[in-house]
N, C-alpha and C positions, 0 to 999 in steps of 0.2 A: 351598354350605357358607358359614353366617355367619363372617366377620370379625371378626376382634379390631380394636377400636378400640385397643387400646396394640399400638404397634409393637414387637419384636421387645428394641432395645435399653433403651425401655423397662422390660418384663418383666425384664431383666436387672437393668437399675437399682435395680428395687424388689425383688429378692430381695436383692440386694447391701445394702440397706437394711435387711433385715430380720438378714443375716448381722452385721451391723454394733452391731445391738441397739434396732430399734427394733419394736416389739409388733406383734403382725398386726392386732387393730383398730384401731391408729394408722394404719397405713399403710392398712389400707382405708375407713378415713375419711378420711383426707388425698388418695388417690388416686380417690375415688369406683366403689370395686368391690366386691364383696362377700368373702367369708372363703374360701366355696369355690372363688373362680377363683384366689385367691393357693396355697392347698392342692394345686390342681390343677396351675399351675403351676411351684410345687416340686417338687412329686414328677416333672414330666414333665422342668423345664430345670431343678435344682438342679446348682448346680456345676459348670454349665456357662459359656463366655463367649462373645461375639457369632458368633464364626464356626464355635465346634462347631455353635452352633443353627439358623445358616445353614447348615450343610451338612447338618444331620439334615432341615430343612421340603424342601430338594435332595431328599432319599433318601426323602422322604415322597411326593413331588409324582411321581417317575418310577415308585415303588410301584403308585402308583396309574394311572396310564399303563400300567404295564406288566398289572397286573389288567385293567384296560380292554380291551387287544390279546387279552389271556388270554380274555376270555368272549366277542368275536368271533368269534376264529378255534374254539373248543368250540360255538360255534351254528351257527358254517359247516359242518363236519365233521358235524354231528346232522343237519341238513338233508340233507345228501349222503348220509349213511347211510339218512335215510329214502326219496331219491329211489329207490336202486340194490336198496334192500329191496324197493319196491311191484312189483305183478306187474301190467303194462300190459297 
């Protein structure tokens, strides 16, 4: 998965900027980004501050860990199903 080159507190920064009254094409001229990563970015960490968002990419990151273990162990159990189905 690509990386955001603004880091976290960043993103913050510049919503706070924008809370603050300054235009969304100001800031994504000033900040070299375009309109729909700042849009995208609102909608996902509006009003949020550094350590909700840290703990949401937390609950994001073991999500997906736990997805992972999840379709492991549903391949292991399929495979075993098919072994005990087949007739030797």
């Amino acid at each position: 998965m690509k990386t955001s080159r603004f880091s976290d507190s960043k993103i913050i920064s510049i919503l706070k900027e924008n809370e603050d009254g300054a235009t969304v094409p100001d800031l994504c001229r000033k900040h070299g980004m375009s309109s729909a990563s700042f849009y995208k970015w609102r909608s996902k960490f509006g009003g949020m501050d550094a350590s909700l968002m840290k703990r949401m990419k937390e609950l994001e990151d073991e999500n997906r860990r736990l997805k992972k273990m999840y379709a492991e162990e549903k391949l292991k159990a399929e495979i075993a199903k098919e072994i005990i189905e087949k007739k030797w």
